[in-house]
N, C-alpha and C positions, 0 to 999 in steps of 0.2 A: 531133416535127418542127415547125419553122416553122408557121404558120398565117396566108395573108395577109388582109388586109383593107384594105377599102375606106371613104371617110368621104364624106358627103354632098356634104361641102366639095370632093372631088376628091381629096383626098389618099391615097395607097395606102401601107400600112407593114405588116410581121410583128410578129407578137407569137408565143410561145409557145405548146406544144399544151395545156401546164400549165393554161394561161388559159380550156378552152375552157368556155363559158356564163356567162361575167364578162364583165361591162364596162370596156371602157380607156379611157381617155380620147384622143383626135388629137393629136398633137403639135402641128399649126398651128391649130385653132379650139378644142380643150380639149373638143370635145362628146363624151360618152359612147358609143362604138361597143361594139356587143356583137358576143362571140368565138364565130362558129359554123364548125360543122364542113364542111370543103370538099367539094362535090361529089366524086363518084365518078370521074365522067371527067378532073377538072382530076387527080384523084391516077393515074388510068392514062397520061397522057398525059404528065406528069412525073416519072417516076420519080424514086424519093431515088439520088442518085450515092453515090461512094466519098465525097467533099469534102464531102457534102450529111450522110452521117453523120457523119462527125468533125466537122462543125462540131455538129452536135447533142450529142455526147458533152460540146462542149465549151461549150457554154450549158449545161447540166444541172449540171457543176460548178460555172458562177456561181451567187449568189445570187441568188432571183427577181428578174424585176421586169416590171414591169406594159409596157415599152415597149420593144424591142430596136432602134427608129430609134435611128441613129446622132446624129441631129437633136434627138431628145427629152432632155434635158435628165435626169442622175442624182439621184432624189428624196434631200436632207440625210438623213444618219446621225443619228439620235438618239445623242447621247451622255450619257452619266450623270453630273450635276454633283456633284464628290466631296465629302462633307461634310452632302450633305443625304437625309436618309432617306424614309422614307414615314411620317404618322403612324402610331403606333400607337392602340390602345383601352386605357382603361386596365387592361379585363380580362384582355388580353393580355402587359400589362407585368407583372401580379402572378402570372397564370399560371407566365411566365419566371423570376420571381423563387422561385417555391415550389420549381422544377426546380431551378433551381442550390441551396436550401439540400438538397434531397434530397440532390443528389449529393455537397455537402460531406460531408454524413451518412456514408454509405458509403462513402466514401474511407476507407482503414485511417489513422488518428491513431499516424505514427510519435514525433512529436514529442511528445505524450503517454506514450509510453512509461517515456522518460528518466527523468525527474523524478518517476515512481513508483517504479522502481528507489532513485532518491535516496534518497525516501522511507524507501521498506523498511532502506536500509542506518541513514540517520540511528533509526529506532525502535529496532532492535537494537542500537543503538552506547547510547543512549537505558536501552535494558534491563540491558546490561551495567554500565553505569554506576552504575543503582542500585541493581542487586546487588550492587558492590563496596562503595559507601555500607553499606548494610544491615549486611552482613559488618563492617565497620569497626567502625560502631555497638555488634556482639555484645561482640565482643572489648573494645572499652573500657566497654562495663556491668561485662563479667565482673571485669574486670582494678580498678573502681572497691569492685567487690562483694567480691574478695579483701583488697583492701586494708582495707575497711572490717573483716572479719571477724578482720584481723589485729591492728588498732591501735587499734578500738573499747575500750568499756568503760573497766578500769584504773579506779584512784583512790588514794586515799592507803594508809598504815599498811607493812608489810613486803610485800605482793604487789605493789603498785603499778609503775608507771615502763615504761619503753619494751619491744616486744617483742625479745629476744636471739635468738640462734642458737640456746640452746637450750630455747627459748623457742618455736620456730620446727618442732623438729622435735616438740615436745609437742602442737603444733596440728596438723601432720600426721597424727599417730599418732590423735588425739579424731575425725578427719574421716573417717578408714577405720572407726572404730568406730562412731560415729552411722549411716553408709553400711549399715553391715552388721547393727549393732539396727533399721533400718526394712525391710531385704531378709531379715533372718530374721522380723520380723513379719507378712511378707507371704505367705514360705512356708507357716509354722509356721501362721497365722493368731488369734497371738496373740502375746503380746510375751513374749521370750524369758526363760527364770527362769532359765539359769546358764551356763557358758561355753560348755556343749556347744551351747547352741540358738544362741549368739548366733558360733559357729563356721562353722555355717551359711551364715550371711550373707554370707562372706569369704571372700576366697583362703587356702588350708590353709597357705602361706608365709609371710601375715604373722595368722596365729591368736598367736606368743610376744608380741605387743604389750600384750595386754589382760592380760598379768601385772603391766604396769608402773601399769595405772590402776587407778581405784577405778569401779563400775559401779553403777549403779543398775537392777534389775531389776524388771522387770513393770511396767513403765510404758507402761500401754493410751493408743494414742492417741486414742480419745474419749475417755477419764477426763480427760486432760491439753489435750485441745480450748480452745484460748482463754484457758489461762493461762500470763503469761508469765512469763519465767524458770524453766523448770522443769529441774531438773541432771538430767540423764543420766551423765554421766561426767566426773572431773575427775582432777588430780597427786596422788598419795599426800602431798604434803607442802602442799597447800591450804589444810585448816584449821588450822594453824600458820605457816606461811612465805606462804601465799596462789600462787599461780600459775595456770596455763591449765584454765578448766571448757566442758567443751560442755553445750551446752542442750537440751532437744526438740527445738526449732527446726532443728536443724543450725549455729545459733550459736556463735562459739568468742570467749570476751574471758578477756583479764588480771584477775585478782582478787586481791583484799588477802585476810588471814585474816576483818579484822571485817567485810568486806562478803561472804564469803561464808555468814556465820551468819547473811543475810539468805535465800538461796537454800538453804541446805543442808535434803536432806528431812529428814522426822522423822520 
């Protein structure tokens, strides 16, 4: 409730019970009155009314203030000039600054996601790619390495001149034969001495082949290690007419009759 007071000056004014053991200032000389609690009798003798509370309810809801004279003058509103801060320290600003990179930190990086997916796809596209390379590569060694084996050698006299068709199936028939004298050497664990061993080696449906060539048997391959031209198998019509001879090697060339008196064993 109200609390009245009196000032040296004469002047009589309320203040709040909020206020009481503070000092206010007088509205008419500005001198410091201090806020004490009213006698006992002055509070029996005036009781608080109906009006006398509600007015109380309804100071309560204002905002303090130091002077309820109507006379006294409403102390300025500090207002906050926009734009301007309080300094900081500079311990403070760095403080700030470590917080915010933490929490960039822990933020999930969706946008990093992406572009490793990218990634992954470009290296697999990457892998594929020179796999198919690779592959390519086989194929045209092989296809260099057939041709060579077909159209190699040759030279003058009556075997000489280009390979023919049936020319062609004679190099066929030398290349299951050689296949099959180093798969029967490897069974047998020694090189085969007659048709039976070198049967072995091959499928039992083309064994009638090796009736059509001339064989050379028991030919050890460390004996034969490191030298080259060595006949293994060649055309029943060779050393006269010249035609197709295979090698150790797994080599197949065109040959004349006098260049095969160079290879021919003895």
């Amino acid at each position: 409730m109200p609390v009245k007071l009196s000032c040296p000056c004469g002047k009589v004014f309320r203040v709040r019970d909020e206020l009481l053991g503070k000092r206010v200032k007088c509205p008419d000389c500005g001198k410091p009155v201090l806020v004490e609690e009213p006698a006992e009798e002055e509070e029996e003798e005036s009781p608080p009314s109906r009006r006398a509370k509600a007015e109380e309810k309804i100071t309560r809801k204002k905002p303090p203030a130091q002077d309820l004279d109507e006379d006294e003058p409403a102390p300025p509103r500090k207002t906050k000039t926009p734009g301007k801060a309080k300094p900081r320290s500079r311990n403070e600003e760095e403080e700030d600054e470590e917080e915010e990179a933490d929490e960039e930190e822990d933020r999930p990086r969706k946008k990093d996601r992406k572009p490793a997916k990218k990634t992954s796809l470009y290296l697999w596209l990457g892998l594929a790619g020179g796999g198919l390379l690779v592959a390519a590569g086989v194929v045209v060694l092989i296809l260099i390495l057939n041709k060579k084996d077909g159209t190699g050698g040759g030279g003058g006299g009556d075997g000489g001149g280009p390979v023919t068709g049936e020319n062609k199936q004679a190099e066929t028939d030398l290349k299951m034969i050689g296949l099959a004298y180093h798969n029967a050497q490897d069974s047998l664990r020694r090189p085969p001495a007659n048709k039976e061993d070198l049967k072995k080696g091959m499928e039992p449906q083309s064994a009638a082949i090796i009736d059509r060539y001339v064989i050379v048997w028991n030919l050890d391959a460390k004996a034969v290690a490191g030298k080259p031209d060595v006949v293994m198998a060649y055309e029943t019509k060779v050393p006269t007419q010249g035609g197709m001879v295979l090698f150790f090697d797994l080599s197949i060339r065109k040959v004349s009759a006098d260049e095969f008196k160079k290879f021919q064993p003895k």
